[in-house]
C-alpha positions in Angstrom: -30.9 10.0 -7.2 -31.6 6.3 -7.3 -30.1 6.3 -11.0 -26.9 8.0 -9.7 -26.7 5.3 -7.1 -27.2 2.5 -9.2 -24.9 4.1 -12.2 -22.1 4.5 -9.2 -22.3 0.8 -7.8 -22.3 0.0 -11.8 -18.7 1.7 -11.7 -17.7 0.6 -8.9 -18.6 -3.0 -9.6 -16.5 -2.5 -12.8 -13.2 -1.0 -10.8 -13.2 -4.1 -8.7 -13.5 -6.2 -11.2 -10.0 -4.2 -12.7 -8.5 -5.6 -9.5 -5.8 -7.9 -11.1 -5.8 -11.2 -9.7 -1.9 -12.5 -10.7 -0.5 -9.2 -9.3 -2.9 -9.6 -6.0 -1.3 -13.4 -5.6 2.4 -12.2 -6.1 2.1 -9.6 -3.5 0.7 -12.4 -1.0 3.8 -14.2 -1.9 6.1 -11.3 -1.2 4.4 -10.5 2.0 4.9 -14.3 2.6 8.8 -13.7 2.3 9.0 -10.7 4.2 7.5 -12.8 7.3 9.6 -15.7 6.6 12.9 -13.6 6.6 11.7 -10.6 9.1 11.5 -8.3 6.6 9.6 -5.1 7.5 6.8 -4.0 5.4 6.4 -0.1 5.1 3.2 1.4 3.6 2.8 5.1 2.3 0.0 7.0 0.8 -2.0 10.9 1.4 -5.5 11.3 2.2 -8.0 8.0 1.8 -5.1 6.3 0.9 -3.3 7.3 4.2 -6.2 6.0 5.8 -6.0 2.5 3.6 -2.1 2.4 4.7 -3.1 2.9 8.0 -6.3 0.0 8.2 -3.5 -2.3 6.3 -0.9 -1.9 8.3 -3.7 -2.6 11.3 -5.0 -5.9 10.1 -1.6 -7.6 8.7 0.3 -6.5 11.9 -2.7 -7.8 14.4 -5.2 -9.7 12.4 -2.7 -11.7 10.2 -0.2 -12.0 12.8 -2.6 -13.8 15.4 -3.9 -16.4 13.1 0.0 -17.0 11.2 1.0 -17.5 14.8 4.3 -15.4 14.2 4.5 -11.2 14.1 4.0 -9.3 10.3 6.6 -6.0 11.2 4.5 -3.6 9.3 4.7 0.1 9.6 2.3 2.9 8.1 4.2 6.0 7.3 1.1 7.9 8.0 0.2 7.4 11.2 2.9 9.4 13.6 1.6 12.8 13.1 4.3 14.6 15.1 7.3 13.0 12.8 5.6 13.7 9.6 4.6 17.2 10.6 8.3 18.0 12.3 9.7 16.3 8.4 7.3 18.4 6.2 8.0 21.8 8.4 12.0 21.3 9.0 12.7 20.0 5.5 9.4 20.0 3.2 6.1 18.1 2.4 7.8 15.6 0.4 9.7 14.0 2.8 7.4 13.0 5.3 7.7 9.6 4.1 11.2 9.8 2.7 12.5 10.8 6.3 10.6 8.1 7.8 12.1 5.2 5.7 15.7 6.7 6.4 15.4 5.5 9.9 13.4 2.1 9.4 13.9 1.1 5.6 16.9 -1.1 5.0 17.6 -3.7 1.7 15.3 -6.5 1.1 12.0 -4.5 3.0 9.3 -4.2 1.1 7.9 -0.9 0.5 4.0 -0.4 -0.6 3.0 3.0 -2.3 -0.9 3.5 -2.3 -1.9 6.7 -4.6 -4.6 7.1 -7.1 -2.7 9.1 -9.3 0.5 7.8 -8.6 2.0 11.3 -8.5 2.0 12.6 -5.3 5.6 14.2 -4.7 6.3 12.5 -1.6 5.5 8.6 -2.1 7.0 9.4 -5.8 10.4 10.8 -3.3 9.5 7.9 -1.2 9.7 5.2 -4.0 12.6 6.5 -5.2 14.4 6.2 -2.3 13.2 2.9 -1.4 14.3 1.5 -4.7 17.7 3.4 -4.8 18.2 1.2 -1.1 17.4 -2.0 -2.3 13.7 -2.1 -0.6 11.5 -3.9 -2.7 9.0 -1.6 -4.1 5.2 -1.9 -4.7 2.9 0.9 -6.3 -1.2 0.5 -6.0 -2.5 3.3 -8.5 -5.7 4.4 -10.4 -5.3 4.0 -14.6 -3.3 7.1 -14.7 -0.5 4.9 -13.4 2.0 8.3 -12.5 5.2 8.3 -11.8 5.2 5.8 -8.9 4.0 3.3 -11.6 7.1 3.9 -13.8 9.7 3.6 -10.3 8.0 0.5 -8.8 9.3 -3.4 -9.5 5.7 -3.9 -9.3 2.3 -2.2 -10.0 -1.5 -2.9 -9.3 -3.5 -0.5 -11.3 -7.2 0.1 -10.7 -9.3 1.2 -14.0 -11.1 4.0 -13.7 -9.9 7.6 -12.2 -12.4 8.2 -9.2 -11.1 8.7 -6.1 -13.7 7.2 -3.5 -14.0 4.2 -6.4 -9.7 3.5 -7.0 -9.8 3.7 -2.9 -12.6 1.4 -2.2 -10.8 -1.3 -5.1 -7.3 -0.2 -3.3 -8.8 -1.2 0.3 -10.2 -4.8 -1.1 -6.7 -5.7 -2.4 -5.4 -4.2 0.8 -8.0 -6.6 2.9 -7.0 -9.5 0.8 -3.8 -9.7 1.1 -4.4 -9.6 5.4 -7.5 -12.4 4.9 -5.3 -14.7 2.4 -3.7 -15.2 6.2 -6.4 -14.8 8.3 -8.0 -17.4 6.3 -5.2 -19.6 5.0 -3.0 -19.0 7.8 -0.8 -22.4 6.5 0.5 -20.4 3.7 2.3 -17.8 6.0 4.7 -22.0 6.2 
């Protein structure tokens, strides 16, 4: 047991490590625009990364905002359970997130897809949309890139295929850009 531990924080060391560093600072800056020019900031993903879209819309909409001294307008597209389940049962699974940036998404937003395997039909439907509308479009993926990959202006890919590990990496870009403004709150100027 111990060498699986130690074999796993081995990997998971490595996966961080994949985080790329130039891609994490131009995302800072375009989360710096979007606050500068009210822009909102809408964040997608299924499963752990639902959860990572949720915690990341939490910390840059409180956490960032209190210390920049003005409001990130951030919206996960997970978290209202009753839209998303009255989209996927009216229309179908792949539009839970689709549906939701009808209503809020508008040209110049930025739109973040989280997925490890960049596949999943509905940010893929969402990302399409977004782009097709003039949203600024983000993908965070594992090393199978998927189609979100090929459909985004931007891409952060994480190098290795495990879900827990692409999450974990996934979450620490996620909490760095909210602490480059917790902690820097001068470059939200």
């Amino acid at each position: 047991m111990k060498q699986w531990i130690s074999d796993y924080i081995k990997c998971q060391q490595a996966a961080h490590e994949s985080i790329p560093v130039n891609a994490v600072a131009q995302l800072i800056e375009k989360l710096r625009d979007a606050l500068k020019a009210d822009r909102q900031i809408l964040v997608f993903g299924n499963g752990g990364s639902a959860a990572n879209a949720s915690h990341f819309a939490t910390d840059l909409g409180k956490g960032a905002s209190d210390k920049v001294g003005k409001r990130f307008r951030v919206l996960s597209l997970t978290d209202n359970v009753s839209w998303m389940t009255a989209l996927a049962n009216d229309y179908s699974y792949e539009d839970i997130f689709v549906g939701q940036l009808q209503n809020f998404g508008k040209s110049g937003d930025l739109a973040i897809g989280v997925s490890v395997s960049g596949n999943s039909p509905n940010c893929v439907k969402a990302m399409e949309w977004a782009k097709k509308n003039g949203l600024k479009t983000v993908a965070l993926v594992g090393v199978k890139r998927g189609r979100m990959a090929e459909i985004a202006e931007q891409v952060l890919v994480i190098n290795d295929t495990h879900y827990g590990r692409v999450e974990d990496a996934q979450m620490g870009i996620l909490h760095m850009l909210c602490y480059a403004f917790m902690e820097n709150p001068q470059w939200a100027k």
